[in-house]
N, C-alpha and C positions, 0 to 999 in steps of 0.2 A: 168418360161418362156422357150417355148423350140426353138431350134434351130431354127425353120420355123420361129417364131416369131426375131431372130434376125437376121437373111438374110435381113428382109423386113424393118427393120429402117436403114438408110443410114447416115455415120458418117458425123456430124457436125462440123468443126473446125474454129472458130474464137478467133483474138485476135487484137488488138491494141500496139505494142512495142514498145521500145525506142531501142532494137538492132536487128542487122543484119537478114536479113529474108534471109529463105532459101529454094531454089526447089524442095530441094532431102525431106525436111521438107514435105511439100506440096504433094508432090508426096506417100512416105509413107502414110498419113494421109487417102488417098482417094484410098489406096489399095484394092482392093475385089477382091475376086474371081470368082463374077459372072461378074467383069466388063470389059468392051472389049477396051474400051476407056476410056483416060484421055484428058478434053481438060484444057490446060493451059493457064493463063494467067499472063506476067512479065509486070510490071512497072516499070520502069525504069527513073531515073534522066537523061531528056537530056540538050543543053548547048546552048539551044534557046527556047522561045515559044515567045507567043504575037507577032510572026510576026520579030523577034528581035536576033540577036545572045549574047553569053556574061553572060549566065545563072554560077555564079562562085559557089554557096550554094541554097540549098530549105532549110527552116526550115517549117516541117508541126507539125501544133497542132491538136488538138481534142477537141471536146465539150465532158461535161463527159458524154454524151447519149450514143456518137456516137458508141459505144462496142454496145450497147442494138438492136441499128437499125440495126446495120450489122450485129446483127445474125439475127434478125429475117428475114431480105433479105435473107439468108444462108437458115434458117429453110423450107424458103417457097420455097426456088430454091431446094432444098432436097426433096420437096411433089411429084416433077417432075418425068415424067414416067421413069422408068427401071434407073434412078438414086442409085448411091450406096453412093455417098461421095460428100464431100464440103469440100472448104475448103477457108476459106477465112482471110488473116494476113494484116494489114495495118503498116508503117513503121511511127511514128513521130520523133520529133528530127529535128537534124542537119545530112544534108544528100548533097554528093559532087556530080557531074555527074559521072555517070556509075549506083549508087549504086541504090539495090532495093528498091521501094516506095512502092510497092503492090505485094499480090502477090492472085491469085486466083486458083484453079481447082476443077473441075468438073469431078468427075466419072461416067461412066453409062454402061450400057448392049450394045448398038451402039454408034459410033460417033457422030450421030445425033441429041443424048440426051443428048450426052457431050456438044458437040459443042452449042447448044442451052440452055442448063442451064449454061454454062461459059460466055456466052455473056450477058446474063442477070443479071445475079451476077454481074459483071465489071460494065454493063451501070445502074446498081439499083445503085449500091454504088457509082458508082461516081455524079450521080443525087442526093441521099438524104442522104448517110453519110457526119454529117457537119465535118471533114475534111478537113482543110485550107492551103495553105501554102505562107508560106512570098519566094519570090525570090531574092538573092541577086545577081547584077549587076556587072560584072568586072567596069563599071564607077564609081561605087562606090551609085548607088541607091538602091532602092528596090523597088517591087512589091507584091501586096498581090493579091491571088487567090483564089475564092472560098467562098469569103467573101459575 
């Protein structure tokens, strides 16, 4: 394989974990040379949804597909023009507010390519990675999402 030949494949990073995801991870991964831009994307645990405050724990699971589907979102968001990198890490587990859920980037040759294969990645996976997560209530309920 020569060189030309590996400029033009764009790194692929997916994974599903039970510990801490990390930016500077992400950011590495989707380093190039030829790439001008990175667009990023953090998920993050916040301490309300459904309209509701009081969010105290997410626990998210996974189907065991769900690895398979998210790279192939990844592989096909990487087909993308003057793309160089992917990169996409989902968090499961037991996870408190602040801590990271997701994490996404996209490299490319302009921002534009960034910006538009990052947005697609996020809104693929969060549409068809199943993905779930239980929300526990400071009242002492729960909620499931995703389900």
């Amino acid at each position: 394989m020569g060189h030309d030949d590996a400029v033009s494949r764009p790194t692929v990073v997916t994974d599903i974990r039970d510990t801490a995801l990390s930016v500077d991870e992400a950011l590495a991964a989707v380093s190039h040379p030829r790439a001008g831009a990175v667009a990023l994307f953090v998920g993050t645990v916040r301490e309300h949804d459904e309209g509701r405050e009081g969010v105290t724990q997410l626990d998210y699971s996974a189907h065991p597909d769900a690895l398979e589907q998210l790279t192939a979102i990844a592989r096909s968001v990487a087909e993308g023009d003057q793309v160089h990198g992917v990169y996409a890490v989902h968090r499961v587990g037991s996870l408190t507010v602040g801590d990271l859920a997701v994490v996404c980037a996209v490299s490319a040759e302009h921002r534009a390519e960034a910006f538009d294969g990052g947005r697609r990645l996020i809104e693929e996976l969060k549409a068809t990675v199943p993905i779930w997560k239980r929300q526990a209530w400071a009242e002492g309920d729960h909620s499931w999402v995703g389900l």
